[in-house]
ROSE-942514 format. One record per residue (C-alpha): z, x, y; residue in three letters. Coordinates in steps of 0.25 Angstrom, whole numbers, padded with zeros to 4 digits, always signed. Each point is the difference from the previous one (the first is absolute). Layout:
// ROSE-942514
ZXYALA;...
END
This chain:
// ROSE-942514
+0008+0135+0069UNK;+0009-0008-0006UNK;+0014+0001+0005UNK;+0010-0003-0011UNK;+0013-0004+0001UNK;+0010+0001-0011UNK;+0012-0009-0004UNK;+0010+0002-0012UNK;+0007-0010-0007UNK;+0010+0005-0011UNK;+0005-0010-0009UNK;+0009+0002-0013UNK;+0003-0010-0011UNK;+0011+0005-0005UNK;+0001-0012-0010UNK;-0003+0002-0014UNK;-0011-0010-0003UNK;-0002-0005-0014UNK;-0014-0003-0005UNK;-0002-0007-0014UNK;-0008+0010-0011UNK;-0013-0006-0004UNK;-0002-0011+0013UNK;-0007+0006+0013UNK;+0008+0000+0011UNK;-0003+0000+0015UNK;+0009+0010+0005UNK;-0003-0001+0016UNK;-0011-0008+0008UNK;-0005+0007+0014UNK;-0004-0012+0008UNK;+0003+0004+0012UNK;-0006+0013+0002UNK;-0015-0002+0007UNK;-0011+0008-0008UNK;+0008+0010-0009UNK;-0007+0015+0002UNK;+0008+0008-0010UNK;+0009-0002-0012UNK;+0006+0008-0007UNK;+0011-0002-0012UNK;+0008+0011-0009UNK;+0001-0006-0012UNK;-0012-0007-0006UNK;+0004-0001-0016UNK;+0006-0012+0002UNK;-0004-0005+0013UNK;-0014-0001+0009UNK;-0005-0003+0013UNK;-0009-0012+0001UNK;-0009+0001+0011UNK;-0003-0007+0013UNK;-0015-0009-0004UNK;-0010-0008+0011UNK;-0004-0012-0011UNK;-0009-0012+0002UNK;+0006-0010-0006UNK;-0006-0013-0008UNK;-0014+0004+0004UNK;-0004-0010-0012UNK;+0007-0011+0003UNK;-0003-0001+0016UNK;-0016+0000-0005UNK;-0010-0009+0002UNK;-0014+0000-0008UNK;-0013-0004+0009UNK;-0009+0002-0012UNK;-0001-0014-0007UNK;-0009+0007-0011UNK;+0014+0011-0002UNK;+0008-0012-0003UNK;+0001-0001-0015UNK;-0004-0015-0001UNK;-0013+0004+0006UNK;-0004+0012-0007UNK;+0002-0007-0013UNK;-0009-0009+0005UNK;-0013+0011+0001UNK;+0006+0009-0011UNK;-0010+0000-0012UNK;-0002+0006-0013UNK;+0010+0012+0006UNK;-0006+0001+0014UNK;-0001-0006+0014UNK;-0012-0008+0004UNK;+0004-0004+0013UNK;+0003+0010+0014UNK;+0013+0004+0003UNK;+0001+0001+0017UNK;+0010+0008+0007UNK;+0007+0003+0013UNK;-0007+0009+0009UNK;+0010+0001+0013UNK;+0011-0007+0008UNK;+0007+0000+0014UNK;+0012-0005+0005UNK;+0000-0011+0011UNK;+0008-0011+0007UNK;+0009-0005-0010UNK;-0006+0007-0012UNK;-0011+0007-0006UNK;-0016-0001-0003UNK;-0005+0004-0013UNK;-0016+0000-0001UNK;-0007+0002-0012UNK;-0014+0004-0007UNK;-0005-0013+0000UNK;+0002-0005+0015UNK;+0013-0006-0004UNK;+0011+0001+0012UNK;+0014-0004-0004UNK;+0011-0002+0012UNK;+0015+0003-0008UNK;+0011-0005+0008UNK;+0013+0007+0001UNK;+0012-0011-0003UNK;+0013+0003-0002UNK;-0002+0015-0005UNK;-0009-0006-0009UNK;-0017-0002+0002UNK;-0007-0012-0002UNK;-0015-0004-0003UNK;-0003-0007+0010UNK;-0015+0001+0005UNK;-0013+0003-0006UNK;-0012+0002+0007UNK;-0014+0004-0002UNK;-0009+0010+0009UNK;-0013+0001+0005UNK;-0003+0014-0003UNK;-0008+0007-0011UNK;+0007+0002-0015UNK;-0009+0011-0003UNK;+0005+0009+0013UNK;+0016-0003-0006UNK;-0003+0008-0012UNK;+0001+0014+0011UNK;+0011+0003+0009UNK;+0005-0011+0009UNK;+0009+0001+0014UNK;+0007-0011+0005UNK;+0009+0002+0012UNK;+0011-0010+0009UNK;+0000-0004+0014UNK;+0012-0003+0004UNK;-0002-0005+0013UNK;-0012-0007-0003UNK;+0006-0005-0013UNK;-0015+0003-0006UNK;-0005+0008-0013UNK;-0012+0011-0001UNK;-0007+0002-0012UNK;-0009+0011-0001UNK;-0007+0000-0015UNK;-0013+0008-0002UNK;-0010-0006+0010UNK;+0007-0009+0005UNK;+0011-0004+0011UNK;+0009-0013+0000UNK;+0010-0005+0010UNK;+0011-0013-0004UNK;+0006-0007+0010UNK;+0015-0002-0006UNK;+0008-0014+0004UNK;+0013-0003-0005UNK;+0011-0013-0004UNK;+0011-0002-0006UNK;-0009-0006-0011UNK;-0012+0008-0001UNK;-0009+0010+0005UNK;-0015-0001+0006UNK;-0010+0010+0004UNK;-0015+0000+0005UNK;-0008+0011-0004UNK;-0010+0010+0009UNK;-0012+0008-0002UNK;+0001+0012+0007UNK;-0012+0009+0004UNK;+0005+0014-0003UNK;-0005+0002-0013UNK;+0006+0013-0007UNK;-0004+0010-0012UNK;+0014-0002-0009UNK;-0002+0015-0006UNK;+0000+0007+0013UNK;+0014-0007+0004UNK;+0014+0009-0004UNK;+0009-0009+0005UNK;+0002-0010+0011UNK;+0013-0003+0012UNK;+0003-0009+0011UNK;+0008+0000+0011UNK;+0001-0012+0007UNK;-0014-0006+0003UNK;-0006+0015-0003UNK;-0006+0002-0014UNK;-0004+0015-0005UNK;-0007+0005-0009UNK;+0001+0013-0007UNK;-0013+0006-0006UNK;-0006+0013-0004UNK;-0007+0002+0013UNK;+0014-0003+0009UNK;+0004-0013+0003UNK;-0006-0013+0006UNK;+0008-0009+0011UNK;+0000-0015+0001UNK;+0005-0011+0008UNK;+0002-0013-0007UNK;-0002-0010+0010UNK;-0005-0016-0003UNK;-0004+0004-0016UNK;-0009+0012+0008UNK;+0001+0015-0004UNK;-0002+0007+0016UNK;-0002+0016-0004UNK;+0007+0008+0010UNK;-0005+0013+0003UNK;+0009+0013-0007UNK;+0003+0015+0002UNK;-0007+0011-0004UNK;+0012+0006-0004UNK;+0004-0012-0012UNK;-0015+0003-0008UNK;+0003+0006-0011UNK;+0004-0004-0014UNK;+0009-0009+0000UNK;+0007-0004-0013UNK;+0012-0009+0004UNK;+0005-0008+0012UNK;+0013-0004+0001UNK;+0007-0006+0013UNK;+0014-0002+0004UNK;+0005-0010+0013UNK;+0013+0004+0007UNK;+0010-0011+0002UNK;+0004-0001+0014UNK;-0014+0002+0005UNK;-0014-0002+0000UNK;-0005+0013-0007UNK;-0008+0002-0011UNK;+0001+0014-0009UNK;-0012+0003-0006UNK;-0001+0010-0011UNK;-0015+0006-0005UNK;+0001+0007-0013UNK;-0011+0010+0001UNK;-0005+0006-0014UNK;+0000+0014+0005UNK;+0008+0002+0012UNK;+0012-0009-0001UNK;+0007-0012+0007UNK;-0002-0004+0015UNK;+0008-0009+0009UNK;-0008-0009+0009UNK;+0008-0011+0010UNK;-0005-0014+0004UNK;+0007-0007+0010UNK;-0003-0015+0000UNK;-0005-0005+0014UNK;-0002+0015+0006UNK;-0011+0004-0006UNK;-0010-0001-0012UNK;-0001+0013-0003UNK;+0007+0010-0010UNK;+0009+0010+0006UNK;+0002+0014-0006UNK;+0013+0004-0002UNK;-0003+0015+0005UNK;+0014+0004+0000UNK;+0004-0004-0013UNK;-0015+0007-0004UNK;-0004-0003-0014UNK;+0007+0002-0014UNK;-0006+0010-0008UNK;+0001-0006-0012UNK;-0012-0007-0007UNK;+0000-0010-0012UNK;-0006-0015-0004UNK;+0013-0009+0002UNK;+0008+0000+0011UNK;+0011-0012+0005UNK;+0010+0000+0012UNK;+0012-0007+0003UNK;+0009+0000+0010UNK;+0002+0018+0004UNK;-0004+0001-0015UNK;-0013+0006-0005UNK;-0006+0003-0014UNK;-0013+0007-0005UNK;-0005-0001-0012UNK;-0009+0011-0007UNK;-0003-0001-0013UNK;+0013-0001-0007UNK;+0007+0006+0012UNK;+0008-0007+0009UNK;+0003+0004+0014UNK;+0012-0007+0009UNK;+0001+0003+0014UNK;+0010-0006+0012UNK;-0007-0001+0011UNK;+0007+0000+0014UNK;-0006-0009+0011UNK;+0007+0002+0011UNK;-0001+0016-0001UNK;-0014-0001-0006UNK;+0002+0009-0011UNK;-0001-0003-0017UNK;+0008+0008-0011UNK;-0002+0001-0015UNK;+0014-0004-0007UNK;-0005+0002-0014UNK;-0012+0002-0011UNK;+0000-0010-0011UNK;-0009+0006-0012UNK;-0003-0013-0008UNK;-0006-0001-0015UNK;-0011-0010+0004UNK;-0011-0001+0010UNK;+0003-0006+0012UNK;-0009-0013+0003UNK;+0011-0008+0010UNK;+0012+0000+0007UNK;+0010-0010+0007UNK;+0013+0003+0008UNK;+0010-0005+0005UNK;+0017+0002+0006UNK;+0005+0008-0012UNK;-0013+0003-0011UNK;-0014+0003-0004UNK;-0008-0009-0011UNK;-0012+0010-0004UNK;-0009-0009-0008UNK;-0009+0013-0009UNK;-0011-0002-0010UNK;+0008+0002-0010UNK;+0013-0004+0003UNK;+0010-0005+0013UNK;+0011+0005+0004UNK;+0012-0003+0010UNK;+0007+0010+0009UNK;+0010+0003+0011UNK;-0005+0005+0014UNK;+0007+0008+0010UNK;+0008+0008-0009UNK;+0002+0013+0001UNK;-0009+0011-0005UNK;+0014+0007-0005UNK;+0002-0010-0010UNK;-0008-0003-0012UNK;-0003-0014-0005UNK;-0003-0006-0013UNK;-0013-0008+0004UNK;-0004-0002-0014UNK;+0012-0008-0003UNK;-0005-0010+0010UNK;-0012-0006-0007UNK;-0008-0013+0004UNK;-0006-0007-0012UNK;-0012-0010+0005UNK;-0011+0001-0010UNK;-0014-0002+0006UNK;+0006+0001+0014UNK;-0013-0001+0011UNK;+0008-0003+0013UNK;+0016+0001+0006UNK;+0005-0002+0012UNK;+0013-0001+0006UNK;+0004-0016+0003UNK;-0001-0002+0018UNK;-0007-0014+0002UNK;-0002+0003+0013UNK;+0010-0008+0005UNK;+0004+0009+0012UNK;+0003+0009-0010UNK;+0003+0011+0009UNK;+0006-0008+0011UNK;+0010-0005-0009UNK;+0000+0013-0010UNK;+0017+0002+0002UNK;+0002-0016-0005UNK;-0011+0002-0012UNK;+0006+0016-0006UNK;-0002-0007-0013UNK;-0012-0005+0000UNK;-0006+0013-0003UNK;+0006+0002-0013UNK;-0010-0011-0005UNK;-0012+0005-0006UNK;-0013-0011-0001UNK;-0014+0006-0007UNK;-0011-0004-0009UNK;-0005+0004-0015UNK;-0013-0004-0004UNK;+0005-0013-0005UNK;+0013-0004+0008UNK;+0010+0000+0012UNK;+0012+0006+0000UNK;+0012+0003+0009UNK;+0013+0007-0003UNK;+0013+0006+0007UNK;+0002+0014-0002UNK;+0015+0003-0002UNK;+0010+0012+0000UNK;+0006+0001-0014UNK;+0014+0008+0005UNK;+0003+0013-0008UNK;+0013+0000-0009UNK;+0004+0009-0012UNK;+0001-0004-0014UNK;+0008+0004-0012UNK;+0001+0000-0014UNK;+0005+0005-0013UNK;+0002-0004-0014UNK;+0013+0009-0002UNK;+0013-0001+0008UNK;+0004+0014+0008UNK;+0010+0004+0009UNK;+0000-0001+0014UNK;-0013+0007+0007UNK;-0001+0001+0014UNK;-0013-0002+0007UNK;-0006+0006+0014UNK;-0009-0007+0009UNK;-0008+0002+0011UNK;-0009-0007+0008UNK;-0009+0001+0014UNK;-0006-0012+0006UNK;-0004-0006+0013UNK;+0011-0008+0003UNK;+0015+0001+0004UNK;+0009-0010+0005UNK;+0000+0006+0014UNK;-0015-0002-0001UNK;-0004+0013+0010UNK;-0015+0001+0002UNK;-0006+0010-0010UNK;+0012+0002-0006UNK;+0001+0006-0014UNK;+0013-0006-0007UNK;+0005+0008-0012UNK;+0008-0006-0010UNK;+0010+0007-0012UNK;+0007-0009-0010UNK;+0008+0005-0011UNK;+0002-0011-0012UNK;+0011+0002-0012UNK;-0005-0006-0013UNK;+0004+0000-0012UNK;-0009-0010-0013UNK;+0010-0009-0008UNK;-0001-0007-0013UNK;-0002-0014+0002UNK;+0014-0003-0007UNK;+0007+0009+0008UNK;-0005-0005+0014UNK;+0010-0004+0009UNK;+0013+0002-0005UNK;-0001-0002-0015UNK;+0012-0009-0006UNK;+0001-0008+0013UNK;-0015-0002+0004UNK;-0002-0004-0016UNK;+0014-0009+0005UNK;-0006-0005+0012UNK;-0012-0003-0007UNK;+0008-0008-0009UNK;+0009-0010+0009UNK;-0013-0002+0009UNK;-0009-0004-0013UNK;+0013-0010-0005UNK;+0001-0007+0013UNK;-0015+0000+0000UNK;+0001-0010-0012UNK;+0012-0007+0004UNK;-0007-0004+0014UNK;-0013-0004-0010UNK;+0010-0007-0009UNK;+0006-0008+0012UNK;-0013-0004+0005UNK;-0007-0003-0013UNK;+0013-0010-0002UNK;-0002-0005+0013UNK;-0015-0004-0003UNK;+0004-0007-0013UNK;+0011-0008+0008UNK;-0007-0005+0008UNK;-0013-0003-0008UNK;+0010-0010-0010UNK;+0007-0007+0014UNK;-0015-0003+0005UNK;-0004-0005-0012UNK;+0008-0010-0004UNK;-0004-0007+0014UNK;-0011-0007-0006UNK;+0007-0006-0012UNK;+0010-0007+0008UNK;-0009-0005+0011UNK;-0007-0006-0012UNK;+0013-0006-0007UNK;+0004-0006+0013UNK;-0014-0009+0000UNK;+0003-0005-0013UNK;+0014-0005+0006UNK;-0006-0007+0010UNK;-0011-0006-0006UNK;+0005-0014-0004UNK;+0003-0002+0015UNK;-0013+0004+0005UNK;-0010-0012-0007UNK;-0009-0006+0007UNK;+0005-0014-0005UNK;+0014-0002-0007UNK;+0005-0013-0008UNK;+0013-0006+0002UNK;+0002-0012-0009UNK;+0011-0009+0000UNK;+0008-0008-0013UNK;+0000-0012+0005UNK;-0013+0000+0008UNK;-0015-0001-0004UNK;-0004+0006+0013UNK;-0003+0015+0002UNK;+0006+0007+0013UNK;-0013+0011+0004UNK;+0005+0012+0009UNK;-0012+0008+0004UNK;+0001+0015+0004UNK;-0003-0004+0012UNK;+0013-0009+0003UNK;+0009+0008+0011UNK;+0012-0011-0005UNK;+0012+0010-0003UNK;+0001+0000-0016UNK;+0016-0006+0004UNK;-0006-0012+0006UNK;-0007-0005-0014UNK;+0012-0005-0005UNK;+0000-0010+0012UNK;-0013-0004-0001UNK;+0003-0003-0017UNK;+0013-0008+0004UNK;-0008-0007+0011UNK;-0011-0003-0011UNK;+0010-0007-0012UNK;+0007-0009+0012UNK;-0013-0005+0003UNK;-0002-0004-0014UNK;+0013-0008+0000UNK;+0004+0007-0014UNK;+0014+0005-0002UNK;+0004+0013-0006UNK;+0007+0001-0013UNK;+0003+0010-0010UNK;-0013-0003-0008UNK;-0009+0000+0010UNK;+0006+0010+0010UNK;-0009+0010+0002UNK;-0002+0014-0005UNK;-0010+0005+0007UNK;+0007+0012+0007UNK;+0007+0000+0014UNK;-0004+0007+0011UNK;+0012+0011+0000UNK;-0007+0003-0015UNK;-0014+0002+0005UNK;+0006+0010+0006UNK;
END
């Protein structure tokens, strides 16, 4: 039986917290608390409990649609006078694999997603050799994960691929295998390393896959029956395989299959067999569920002492066609409905389970993400990775992260009041000194009191404060507004004078300048090209009028200008 021990946490606020009227306020959040088994609060007028909720979160925007024909550019392109001319395939079953997921679907199509960077990407396609008309039934496909090899098992037929992978791409070769099966006859199928077993009305069927060949193994009496599920579990720290046969009528049996000791199944005769019959069951880990109808049934079993014992009946409002577990909770995929629930809680407490609701419409397959990457070798580094969900609808993939939205108490009113002191209580699973199956209880008393907007705060000197923060608000925007105009007119005048400073140098940047002289028919050229310092043309000019042997006089000085004036 359970053993529950109890811790108590008392916390007082003796603060009076003020809440504005007409705006919802959070009063507390309780992150830190584990799953939350009981809450309880005095005053609910004003105030409520929001509960603790297991979502799947952006289910729509982590899709991806196999059908070409769902696409809407090519359903236009068949849609006439108000219906559809062409077919519409869809997606039949998946498996997970190295590095990501098959999908197959109805028309032979196999697709090869690959998991990058939390995200999937298309990056294979391939088409196989097997019968579309036996798709249209019920198909098996099972991983090897040593041999890194996939069975299929439609109607009729058997197929084996041979898996090889890159960094770039993927390959595979495909098998006929002999065993040919009647699909109808099959409940549901497991393996445990190389073993494959076969659940059917008549008991169950045993195989070894070995080089794309089915090799029947010969089974006990004692597992004939009708056998309506098959689940297996694989301890970590050895090579053991737990074996769980659902009969329809007498209930669950455990069976051990040790790699390398032997080929046979073992009865677990101490443990003996569960008396509780259904159609589904799933294990993981010491947790085992049953389902019946819209019964669940949630067992921990004990492996070292060999013993199983029910924790709780869940009564459910649909029929129950699936389940998946995992660490902390249950996703129960109904007929009409899916729901999400805690395990390994005690059956004192009550839980809300309708409040967790999964919404997948058209929902045909779900699983909890592994990849086989040595998943159970390196469970304690991958915790995580079983928060993510990856399944199939008729016409797209999907994956998503299911997320613990923390409890917290809300409140609200349209009129102010006076102060009004709240109680809280609270059970969950976790306290700070983490004990093993400790149950912490938690009371919190909370002083409120709902204000007018205008009288929040202090009153004059909030509406004070409010005042000196909005005027210094302006004078910083002032400040920098002036800053941006001061400095837009300094930078713009910088074009205006570069150009003004061309214009001045102009006249001593021609290619050719004139120099004449008064008493001199000749023209003295200076090219731009002359390097003689513009002080030394007056030199050259005085050089030039000796030559001609004509003297200087008032009338015929000459005006042109000197060299200081060129200047």
């Amino acid at each position: 039986m359970f053993i529950i021990f109890l811790q108590l946490i008392i916390q007082t606020n003796t603060e009076v917290i003020q809440i504005l009227t007409r705006q919802e306020a959070i009063l507390d959040v309780f992150s830190q608390s584990g799953i939350i088994l009981e809450q309880k609060l005095t005053e609910q007028q004003f105030c409520k409990i929001i509960q603790q909720q297991l979502v799947a979160n952006n289910i729509d925007d982590n899709s991806i649609a196999l059908i070409d024909s769902y696409n809407d550019d090519n359903f236009s392109q068949d849609f006439e006078y108000g219906s559809y001319k062409g077919k519409i395939g869809k997606i039949i079953k998946f498996v997970q694999v190295q590095q990501g997921i098959f999908i197959l679907r109805d028309d032979g199509q196999l697709y090869y997603l690959r998991i990058q960077d939390t995200k999937f990407i298309q990056q294979a396609t391939f088409k196989l050799n097997i019968n579309e008309v036996s798709l249209q039934s019920n198909v098996f496909i099972e991983y090897f994960d040593d041999q890194n090899s996939v069975l299929i098992i439609v109607d009729g037929e058997t197929l084996a691929l041979d898996l090889e992978f890159d960094d770039e791409d993927v390959y595979i070769k495909q098998y006929k295998v002999y065993e040919q099966w009647q699909i109808q006859h099959i409940n549901s199928i497991a393996t445990a390393s190389n073993l494959i077993i076969v659940a059917m009305n008549i008991g169950i069927k045993m195989f070894e896959f070995v080089n794309h060949q089915l090799n029947e193994i010969f089974i006990d009496t004692q597992m004939l029956g009708r056998i309506q599920d098959i689940k297996v579990f694989k301890q970590i720290n050895n090579d053991n395989y737990f074996i769980y046969l659902l009969d329809e009528q007498c209930g669950v049996s455990q069976y051990i299959y040790n790699i390398g000791r032997s080929v046979i199944l073992q009865f677990n005769s101490q443990m003996g067999q569960i008396p509780y019959p259904g159609e589904i069951l799933d294990v993981h880990g010491d947790i085992l569920m049953i389902a019946q109808n819209q019964t669940l049934f949630e067992f921990r079993i004990d492996y070292i002492k060999n013993s199983y014992e029910l924790i709780k009946k869940h009564d459910l409002e649909t029929d129950i066609i699936d389940i998946q577990l995992t660490d902390t909770f249950a996703i129960i995929i109904g007929r009409n409905g899916h729901q999400i629930l805690f395990h390994s809680i005690p059956s004192t407490f009550s839980q809300f389970e309708w409040m967790n609701q999964l919404v997948i419409p058209n929902l045909k397959q779900l699983d909890i993400l592994s990849l086989n990457l040595n998943f159970y070798k390196n469970r304690n580094q991958n915790k995580t990775i079983q928060n993510i969900i990856v399944g199939i609808t008729q016409h797209k993939f999907f994956f998503s992260k299911i997320e613990l939205q923390q409890s917290y108490i809300e409140c609200y009113s349209d009129n102010i009041s006076s102060e009004i002191v709240l109680e809280y209580q609270q059970k969950s699973t976790y306290c700070k000194s983490n004990l093993k199956n400790k149950i912490c209880q938690q009371n919190k008393v909370y002083t409120i009191q709902f204000v007018d907007p205008k009288a929040f705060g202090g009153g004059k000197e909030a509406y004070l404060l409010i005042l000196i923060l909005y005027v210094i608000s302006i004078a910083f925007f002032l400040i920098f507004l002036g800053t941006l105009i001061f400095l837009y007119r300094r930078y713009h005048r910088i074009p205006k004078r570069i150009e003004l400073d061309d214009k001045e140098e102009q006249p001593y940047t021609n290619t050719v300048r004139h120099m004449k002289m008064a008493s001199s028919k000749n023209i003295i050229y200076l090219s731009k090209t002359d390097q003689t310092p513009i002080s030394g043309v007056q030199e050259q000019v005085n050089e030039q009028l000796n030559n001609n042997n004509i003297p200087i006089t008032q009338e015929n000085q000459d005006i042109s200008p000197m060299a200081s004036e060129m200047r």
